[in-house]
C-alpha positions in Angstrom: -175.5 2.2 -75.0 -172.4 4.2 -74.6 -169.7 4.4 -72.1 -168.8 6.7 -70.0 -165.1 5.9 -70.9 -164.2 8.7 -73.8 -161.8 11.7 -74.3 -163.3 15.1 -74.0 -162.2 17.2 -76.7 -161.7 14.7 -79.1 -164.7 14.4 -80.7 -164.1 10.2 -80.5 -166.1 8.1 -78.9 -164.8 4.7 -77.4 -167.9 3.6 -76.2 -169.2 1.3 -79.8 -170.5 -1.3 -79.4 -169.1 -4.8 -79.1 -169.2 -5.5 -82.4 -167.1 -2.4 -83.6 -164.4 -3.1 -80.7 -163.4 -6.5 -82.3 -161.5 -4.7 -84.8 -158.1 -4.4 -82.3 -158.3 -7.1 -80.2 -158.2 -10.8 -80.6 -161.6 -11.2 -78.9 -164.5 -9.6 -77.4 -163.5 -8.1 -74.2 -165.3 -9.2 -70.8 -168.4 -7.3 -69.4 -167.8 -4.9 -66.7 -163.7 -4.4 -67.1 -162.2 -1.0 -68.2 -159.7 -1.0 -71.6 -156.2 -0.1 -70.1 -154.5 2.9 -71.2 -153.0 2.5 -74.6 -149.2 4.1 -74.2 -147.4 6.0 -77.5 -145.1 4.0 -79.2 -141.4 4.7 -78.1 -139.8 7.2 -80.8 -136.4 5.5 -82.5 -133.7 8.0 -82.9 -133.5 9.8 -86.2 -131.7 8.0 -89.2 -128.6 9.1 -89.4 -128.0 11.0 -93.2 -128.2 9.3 -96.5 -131.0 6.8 -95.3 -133.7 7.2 -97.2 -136.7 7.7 -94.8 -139.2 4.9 -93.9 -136.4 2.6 -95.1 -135.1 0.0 -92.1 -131.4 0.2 -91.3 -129.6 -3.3 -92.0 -129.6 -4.8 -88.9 -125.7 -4.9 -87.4 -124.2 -8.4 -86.9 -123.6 -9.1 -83.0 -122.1 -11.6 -81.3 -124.1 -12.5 -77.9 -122.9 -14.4 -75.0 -123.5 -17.9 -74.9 -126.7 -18.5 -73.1 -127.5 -22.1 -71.8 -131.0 -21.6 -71.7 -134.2 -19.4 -72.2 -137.7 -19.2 -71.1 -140.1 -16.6 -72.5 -141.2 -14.1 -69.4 -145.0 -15.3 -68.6 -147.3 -13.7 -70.5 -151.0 -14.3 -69.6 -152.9 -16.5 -72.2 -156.0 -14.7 -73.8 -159.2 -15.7 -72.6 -162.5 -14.4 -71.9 -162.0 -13.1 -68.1 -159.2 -11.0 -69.4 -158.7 -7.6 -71.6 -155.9 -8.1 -74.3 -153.1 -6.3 -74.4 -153.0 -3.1 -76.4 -151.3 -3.1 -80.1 -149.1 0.2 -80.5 -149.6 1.8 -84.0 -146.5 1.5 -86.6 -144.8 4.7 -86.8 -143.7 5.5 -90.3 -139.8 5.4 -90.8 -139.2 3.3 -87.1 -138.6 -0.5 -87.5 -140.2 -2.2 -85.0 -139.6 -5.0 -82.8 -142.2 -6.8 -81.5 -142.7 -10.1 -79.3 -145.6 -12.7 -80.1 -148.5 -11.9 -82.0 -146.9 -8.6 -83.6 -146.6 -8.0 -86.8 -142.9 -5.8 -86.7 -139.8 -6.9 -87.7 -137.6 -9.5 -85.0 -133.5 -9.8 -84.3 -132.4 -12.7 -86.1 -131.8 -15.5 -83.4 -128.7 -14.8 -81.1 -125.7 -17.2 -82.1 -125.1 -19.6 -79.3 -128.2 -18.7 -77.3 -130.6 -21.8 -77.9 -133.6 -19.7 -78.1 -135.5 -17.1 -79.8 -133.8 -13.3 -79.6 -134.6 -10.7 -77.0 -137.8 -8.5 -77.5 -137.0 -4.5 -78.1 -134.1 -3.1 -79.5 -130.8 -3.3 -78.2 -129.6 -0.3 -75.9 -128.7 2.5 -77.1 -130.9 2.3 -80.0 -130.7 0.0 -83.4 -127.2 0.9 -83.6 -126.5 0.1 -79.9 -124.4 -3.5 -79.0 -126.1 -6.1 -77.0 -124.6 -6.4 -73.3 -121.9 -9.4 -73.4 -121.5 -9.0 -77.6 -118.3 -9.3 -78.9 -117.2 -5.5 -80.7 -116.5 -6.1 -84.3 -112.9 -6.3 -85.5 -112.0 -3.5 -88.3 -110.3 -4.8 -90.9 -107.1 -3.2 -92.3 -106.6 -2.8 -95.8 -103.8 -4.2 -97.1 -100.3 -1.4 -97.0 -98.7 -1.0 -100.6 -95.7 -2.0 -101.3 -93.3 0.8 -100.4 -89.7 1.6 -102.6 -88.0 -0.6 -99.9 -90.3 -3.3 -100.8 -90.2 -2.9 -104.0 -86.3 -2.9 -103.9 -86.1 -6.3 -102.0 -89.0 -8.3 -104.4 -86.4 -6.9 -107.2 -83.7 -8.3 -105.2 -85.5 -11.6 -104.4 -86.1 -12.0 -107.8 -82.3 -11.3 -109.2 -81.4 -13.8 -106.5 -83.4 -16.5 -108.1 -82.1 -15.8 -111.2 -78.8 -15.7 -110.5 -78.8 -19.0 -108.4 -80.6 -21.0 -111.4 -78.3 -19.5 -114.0 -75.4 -20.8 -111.8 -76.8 -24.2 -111.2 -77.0 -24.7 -114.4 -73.6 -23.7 -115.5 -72.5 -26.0 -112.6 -74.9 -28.8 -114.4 -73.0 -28.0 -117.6 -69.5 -27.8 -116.2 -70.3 -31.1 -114.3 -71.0 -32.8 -117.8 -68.2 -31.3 -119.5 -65.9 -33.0 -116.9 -67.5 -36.1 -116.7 -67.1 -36.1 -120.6 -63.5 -35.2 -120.7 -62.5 -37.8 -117.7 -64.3 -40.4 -120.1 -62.3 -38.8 -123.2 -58.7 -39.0 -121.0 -59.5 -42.7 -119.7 -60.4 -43.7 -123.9 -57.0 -41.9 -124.4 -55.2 -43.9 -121.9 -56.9 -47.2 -122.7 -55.7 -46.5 -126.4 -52.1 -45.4 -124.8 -51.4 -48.3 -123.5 -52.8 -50.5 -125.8 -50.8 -48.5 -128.1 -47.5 -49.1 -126.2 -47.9 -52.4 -125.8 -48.1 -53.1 -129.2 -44.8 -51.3 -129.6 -43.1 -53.3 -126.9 -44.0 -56.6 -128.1 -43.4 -55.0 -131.7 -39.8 -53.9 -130.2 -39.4 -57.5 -128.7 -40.2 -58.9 -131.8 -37.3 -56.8 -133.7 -35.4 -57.6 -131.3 -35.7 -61.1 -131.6 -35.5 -60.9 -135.4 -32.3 -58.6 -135.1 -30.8 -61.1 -132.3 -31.6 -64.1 -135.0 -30.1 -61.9 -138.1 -26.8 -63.2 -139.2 -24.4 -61.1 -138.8 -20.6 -62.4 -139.1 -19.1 -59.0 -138.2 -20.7 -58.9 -134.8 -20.4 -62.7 -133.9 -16.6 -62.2 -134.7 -16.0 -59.3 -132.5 -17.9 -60.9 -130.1 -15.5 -64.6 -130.1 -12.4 -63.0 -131.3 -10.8 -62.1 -127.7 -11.9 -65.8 -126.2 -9.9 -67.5 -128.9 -6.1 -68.5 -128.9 -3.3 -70.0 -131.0 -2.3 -73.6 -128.8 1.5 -74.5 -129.4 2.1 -77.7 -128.5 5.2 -78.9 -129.2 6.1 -78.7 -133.2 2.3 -78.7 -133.5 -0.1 -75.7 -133.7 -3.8 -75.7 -133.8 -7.0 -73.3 -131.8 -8.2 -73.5 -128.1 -11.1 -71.3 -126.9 -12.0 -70.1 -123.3 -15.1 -71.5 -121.8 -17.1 -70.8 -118.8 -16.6 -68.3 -115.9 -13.2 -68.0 -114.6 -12.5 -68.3 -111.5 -9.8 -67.9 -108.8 -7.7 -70.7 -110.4 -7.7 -69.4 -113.6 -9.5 -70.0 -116.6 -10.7 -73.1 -118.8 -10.5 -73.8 -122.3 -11.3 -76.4 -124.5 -9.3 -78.0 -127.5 -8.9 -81.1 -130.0 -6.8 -84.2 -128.3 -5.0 -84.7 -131.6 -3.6 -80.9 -131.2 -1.8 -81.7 -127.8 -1.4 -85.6 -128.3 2.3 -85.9 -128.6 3.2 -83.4 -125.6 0.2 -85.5 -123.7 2.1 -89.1 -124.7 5.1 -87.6 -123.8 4.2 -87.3 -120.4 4.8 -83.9 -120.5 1.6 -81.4 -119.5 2.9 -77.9 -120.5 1.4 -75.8 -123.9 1.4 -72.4 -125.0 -1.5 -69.7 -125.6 -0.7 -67.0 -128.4 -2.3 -64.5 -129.6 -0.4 -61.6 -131.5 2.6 -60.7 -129.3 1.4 -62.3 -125.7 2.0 -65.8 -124.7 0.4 -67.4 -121.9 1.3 -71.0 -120.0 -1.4 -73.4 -120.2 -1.2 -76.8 -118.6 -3.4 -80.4 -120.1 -5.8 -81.0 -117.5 -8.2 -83.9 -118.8 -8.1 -85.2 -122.0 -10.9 -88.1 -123.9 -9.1 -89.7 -126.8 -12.3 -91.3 -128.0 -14.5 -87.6 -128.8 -10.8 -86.1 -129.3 -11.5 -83.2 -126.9 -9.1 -81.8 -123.8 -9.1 -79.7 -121.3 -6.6 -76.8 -120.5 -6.4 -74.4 -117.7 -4.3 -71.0 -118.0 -3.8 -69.3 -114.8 -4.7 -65.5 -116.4 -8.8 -64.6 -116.5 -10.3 -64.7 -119.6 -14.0 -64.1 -120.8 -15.5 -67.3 -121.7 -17.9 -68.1 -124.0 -21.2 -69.6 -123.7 -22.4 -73.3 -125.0 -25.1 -73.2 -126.7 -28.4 -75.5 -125.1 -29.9 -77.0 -127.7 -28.9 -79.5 -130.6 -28.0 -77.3 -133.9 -30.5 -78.0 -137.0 -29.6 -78.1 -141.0 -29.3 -75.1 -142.5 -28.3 -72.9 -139.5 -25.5 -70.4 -140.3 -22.3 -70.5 -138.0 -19.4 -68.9 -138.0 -15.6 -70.7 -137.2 -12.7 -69.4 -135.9 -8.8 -70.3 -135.4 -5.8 -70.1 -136.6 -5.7 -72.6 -139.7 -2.0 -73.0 -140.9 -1.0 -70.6 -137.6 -2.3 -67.6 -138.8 -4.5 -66.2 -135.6 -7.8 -64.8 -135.3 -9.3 -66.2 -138.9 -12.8 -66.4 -139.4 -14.8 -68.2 -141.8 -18.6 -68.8 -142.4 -21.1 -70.7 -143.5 -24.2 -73.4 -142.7 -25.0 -76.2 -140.8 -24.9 -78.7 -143.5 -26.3 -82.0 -141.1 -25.8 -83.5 -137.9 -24.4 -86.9 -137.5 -25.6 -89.3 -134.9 -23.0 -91.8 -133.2 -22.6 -94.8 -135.4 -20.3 -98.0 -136.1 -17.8 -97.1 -133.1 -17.7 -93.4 -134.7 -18.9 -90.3 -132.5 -21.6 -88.0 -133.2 -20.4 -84.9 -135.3 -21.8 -81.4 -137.0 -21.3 -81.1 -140.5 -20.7 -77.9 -142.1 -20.0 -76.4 -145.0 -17.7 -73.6 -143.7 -13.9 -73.4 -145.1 -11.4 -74.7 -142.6 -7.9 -76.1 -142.5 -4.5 -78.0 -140.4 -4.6 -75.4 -137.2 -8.7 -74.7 -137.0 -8.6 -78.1 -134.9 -9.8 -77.1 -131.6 -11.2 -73.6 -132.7 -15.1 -72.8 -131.7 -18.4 -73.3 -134.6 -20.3 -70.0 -133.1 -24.0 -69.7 -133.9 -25.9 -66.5 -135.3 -26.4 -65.9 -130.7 -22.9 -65.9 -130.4 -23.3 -69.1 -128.7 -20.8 -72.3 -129.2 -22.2 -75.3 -130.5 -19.0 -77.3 -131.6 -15.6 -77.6 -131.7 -13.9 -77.8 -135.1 -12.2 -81.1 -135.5 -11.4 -82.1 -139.2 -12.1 -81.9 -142.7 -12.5 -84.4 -145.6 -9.8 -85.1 -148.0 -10.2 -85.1 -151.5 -13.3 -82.8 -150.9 -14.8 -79.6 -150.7 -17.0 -78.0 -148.5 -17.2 -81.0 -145.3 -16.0 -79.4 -142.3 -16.7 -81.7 -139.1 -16.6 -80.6 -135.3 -17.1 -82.2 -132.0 -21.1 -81.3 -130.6 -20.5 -78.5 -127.6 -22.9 -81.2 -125.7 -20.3 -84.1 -125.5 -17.6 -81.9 -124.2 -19.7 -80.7 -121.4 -21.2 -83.8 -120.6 -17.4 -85.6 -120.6 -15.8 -82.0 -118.6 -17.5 -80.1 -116.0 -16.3 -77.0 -116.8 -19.2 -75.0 -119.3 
């Protein structure tokens, strides 16, 4: 049978038979129900030059509006009351986009729209932008560096350099000090420990000069305390002892020197030295340690008692005015000290040379400090000087 469905001119004839029509449809088409019209294939734009032809253009990436949902458009199942829908032919060169069941090419899925991407190509072509899609941003290559750049990256760089070159001359300098601070402190530390070595080492000469005997110097110092006592027809030494004060000052002498002017009730006595006299009067006198006390009205400087006991061996010096001759001095060592015994009093014996007028004179130690008062010397003998201990006198007059 044929159809009277066919195109005149062409020289085709549509009407085969069922079996031939199978070949474009998905199934036999119902009895009694003309074929629609099949339409031409819409014609894509030309590709624009230096795409090869028949090659697909990369598809452009678009950003679509978020969707919140999708639903395909009904399409009307196939079955066997109804024709199927025409297939359009490929066209060589055109990519095409197709729906369900076609074989051409699909968007990828829309980003964002929870469903499967629109069917056809976007407006405007393949090229074209979906409606709502975001334009693509152009990105700028990056600017080179211009001479101004260029001159402040130089200047950055000199910066750095100059600010770690200082930093670490400022390291350096800050050890340098720290190292000469320690350096001046050692130098100070050694200073004074230096010094005071020398100071004790001065104190020590000092002492050792102080203790050195020297007669010349223990003379000059006694000499102007000493005087020549005339009592009477006798002569003999006093010595000034003490501070003075505002009635006068006090001296010290042997009893036996002013005795007979004592027993004769009378007080008075004389002080000589070269061509001065001075009026002294008999204060106090103890007839058992043979010591008195005079008192001058004129200020003298007194001398000084010594504290302690002497010892054996200690070098003195004594001075007087043995047979009247003034301002004598002799020398010599402490040859023992006697204690109080048999009714006798405690005396210094001493080896230095006296004689008749040294009674009463002063026995001056290496400090220039009194420690007796010459009183006698043995007869028949050599060398055995006695004098009164300093101590007794003060104890027995309150005047050292």
């Amino acid at each position: 049978m044929t159809s009277g469905h066919g195109r005149s001119g062409a020289g085709e004839d549509f009407g085969a038979t069922p079996a031939d029509d199978t070949r474009d449809r998905p199934g036999p088409w119902p009895p009694a129900v003309d074929r629609p019209p099949v339409q031409p294939p819409p014609i894509a734009p030309a590709p624009p030059a230096g795409v090869a032809h028949g090659t697909p253009e990369p598809a452009r990436p678009t950003v679509a509006p978020p969707r919140t949902t999708w639903s395909p458009p009904p399409q009307p199942g196939p079955s066997e009351d109804a024709p199927a829908a025409p297939v359009a032919a490929a066209v060589p060169g055109v990519p095409t986009y197709g729906g369900p069941g076609t074989s051409g090419a699909a968007y990828p899925p829309l980003p964002g729209s929870g469903g499967p991407p629109p069917v056809g190509p976007p407006p405007g072509g393949p090229g074209g932008i979906w409606p709502g899609a975001a334009h693509p941003v152009p990105v700028r290559a990056p600017r080179p560096l211009g001479l101004l750049g260029w001159v402040a990256v130089l200047a950055i760089g000199a910066l750095l350099v100059v600010t770690g070159v200082q930093a670490y001359q400022i390291h350096r300098l800050t050890d340098r000090l720290a190292d000469t601070d320690r350096r001046l402190v050692a130098g100070q530390e050694d200073s004074q420990a230096r010094l005071d070595g020398l100071e004790a080492r001065a104190k020590t000469l000092e002492s050792e000069v102080g203790a050195a005997f020297d007669p010349e110097v223990i003379a000059a110092a006694a000499l102007p305390s000493v005087f020549r006592v005339r009592a009477g027809r006798f002569t003999g030494s006093a010595f000034a002892v003490g501070e003075s004060t505002a009635g006068g000052t006090n001296l010290f002498t042997n009893f036996h020197v002013v005795e007979g002017v004592w027993d004769d009730g009378d007080r008075e006595v004389f002080l000589e030295r070269t061509d001065q006299r001075f009026p002294a009067t008999i204060v106090e006198v103890d007839k058992d340690n043979d010591i008195a006390q005079l008192r001058t009205t004129g200020k003298f400087t007194g001398l000084t008692a010594a504290p302690g006991e002497v010892k054996p061996g200690q070098q003195i010096v004594v001075v007087g005015a043995p047979l009247g001759l003034e301002d004598s001095v002799t020398t010599g060592v402490v040859s023992a000290f006697r204690e109080a015994k048999g009714g006798d009093p405690a005396a210094i014996q001493f080896d230095a040379p006296i004689n008749p007028g040294n009674s009463g004179g002063p026995v001056v130690n290496g400090e220039r400090q009194v420690v007796g008062i010459a009183t006698a010397k043995a007869r028949d003998a050599e060398g055995i000087g006695l004098a009164v201990p300093i101590g007794t006198a003060c104890e027995a007059f309150d005047i050292c």
